[in-house]
N, C-alpha and C positions, 0 to 999 in steps of 0.2 A: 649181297656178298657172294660174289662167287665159291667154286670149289676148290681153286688153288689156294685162296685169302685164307678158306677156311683150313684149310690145311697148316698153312705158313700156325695161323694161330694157335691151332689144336699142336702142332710142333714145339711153338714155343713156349706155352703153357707145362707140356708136359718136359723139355730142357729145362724151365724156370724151377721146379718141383726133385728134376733128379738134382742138377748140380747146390740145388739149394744143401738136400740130404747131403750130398758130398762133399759140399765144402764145411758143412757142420760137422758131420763125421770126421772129418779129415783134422779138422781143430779140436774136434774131443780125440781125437787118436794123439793128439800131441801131450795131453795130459793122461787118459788112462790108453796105455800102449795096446791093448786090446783093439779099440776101436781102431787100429790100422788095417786090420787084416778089411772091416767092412767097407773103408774107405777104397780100398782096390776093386772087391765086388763092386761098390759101383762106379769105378769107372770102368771097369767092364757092360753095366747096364747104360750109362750114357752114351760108350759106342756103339754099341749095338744099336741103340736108337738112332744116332746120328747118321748112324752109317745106310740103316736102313732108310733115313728121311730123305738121304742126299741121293742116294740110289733109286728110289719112288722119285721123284724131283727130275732128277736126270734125265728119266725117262719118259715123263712127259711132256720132254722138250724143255726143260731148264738148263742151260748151260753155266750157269753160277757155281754147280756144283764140281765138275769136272778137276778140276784142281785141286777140291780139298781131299775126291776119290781119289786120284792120282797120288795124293802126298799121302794117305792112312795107307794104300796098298804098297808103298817103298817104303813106308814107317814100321810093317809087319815083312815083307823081304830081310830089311837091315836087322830087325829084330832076330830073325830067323838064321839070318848068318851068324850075329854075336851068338844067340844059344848056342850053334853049334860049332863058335872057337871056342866060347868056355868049358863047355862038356869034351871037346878033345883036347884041351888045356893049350891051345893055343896062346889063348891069350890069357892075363891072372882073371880070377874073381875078382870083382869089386863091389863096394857098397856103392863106390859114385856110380858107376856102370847101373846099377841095380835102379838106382834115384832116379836118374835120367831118362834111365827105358822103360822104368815102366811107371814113372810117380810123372815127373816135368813134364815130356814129349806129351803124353797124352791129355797131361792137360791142358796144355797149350792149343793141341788140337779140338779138346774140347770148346775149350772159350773163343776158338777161332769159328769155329762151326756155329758156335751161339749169336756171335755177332755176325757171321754171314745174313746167319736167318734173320736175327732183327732188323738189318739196314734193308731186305729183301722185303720182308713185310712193313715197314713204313715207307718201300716207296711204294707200295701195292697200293696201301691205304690212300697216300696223298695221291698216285695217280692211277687210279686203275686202268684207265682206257690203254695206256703204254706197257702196260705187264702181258705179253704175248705170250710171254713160258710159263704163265697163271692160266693160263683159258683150259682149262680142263673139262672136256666134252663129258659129262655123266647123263645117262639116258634117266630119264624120270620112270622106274616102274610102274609107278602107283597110278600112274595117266596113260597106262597103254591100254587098248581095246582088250588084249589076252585075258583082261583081268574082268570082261564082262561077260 
C-alpha cells in the first residue's frame, strides 16, 4: 500500500471518529442544550482537519480537491461579509442566518469532503495502478547509507 492509500485511510479513520463525536454531540445538544456549544467546537475541529487533508492532497498533485478548497474559501469570504453587515446593522440579526452559517453550510461541507474522500479511496483500493495523484514519492530514511 502506498503512501497516498495510506493517507486517504489514516484521513478517513480519523473524519469517521470526529463526525461520529459530532453528530453525537450534535443529537445530545438537542436534548440537553449545553451540548450545543461542543457541537460547534467540533465542527470547528473537523474543518480544520478537512481543510488541512485537502490542502496536503492538493499539493501533491491531487486535483479532486480544488473545488471543495475553492467552495470553503468563498464559504468564509461570504461569511466574512454577513459578519460585517450584521455588526454594521446592515442587515437584521437572525437565528435562521445564525443556523445556516454556521450549523447547515458547514455541515454539508463536512459530509461533502467525507464522501469525497471515500469514493477517492475505494477507487485507489480497486485500482491502484490508475491513482496518479496517490504516488507520493517518500524517501525511506532508515535505508539510506548516512545512517551507517
Amino acid at each position: 500500500m502506498n503512501a497516498g492509500i495510506r493517507f486517504l485511510k489514516v484521513d478517513l479513520i480519523v473524519q469517521r471518529i470526529i463526525l461520529g463525536v459530532y453528530f453525537t454531540v450534535g443529537l445530545l445538544g438537542m436534548i440537553v442544550h449545553s451540548f450545543l456549544f461542543l457541537a460547534l467546537l467540533m465542527q470547528i475541529v473537523i474543518g480544520i482537519w478537512q481543510v488541512i487533508s485537502a490542502f496536503v492532497l492538493t499539493l501533491s498533485g491531487n486535483k479532486r480537491r480544488v473545488t471543495y478548497l475553492l467552495a470553503v474559501v468563498s464559504f468564509f469570504i461570504l461569511l466574512a461579509c454577513g459578519v460585517a453587515l450584521v455588526s454594521n446593522r446592515a442587515i437584521p440579526e437572525s437565528v435562521f442566518l445564525f443556523i445556516v452559517g454556521l450549523v447547515i453550510v458547514p455541515m454539508v461541507f463536512a459530509i461533502w469532503y467525507y464522501v469525497i474522500t471515500q469514493i477517492h479511496y475505494n477507487e485507489a483500493i480497486l485500482n491502484p495502478s490508475q491513482n496518479e495523484d496517490l504516488k507520493i514519492e517518500m524517501e525511506d530514511i532508515l535505508d539510506s547509507e548516512e545512517l551507517y
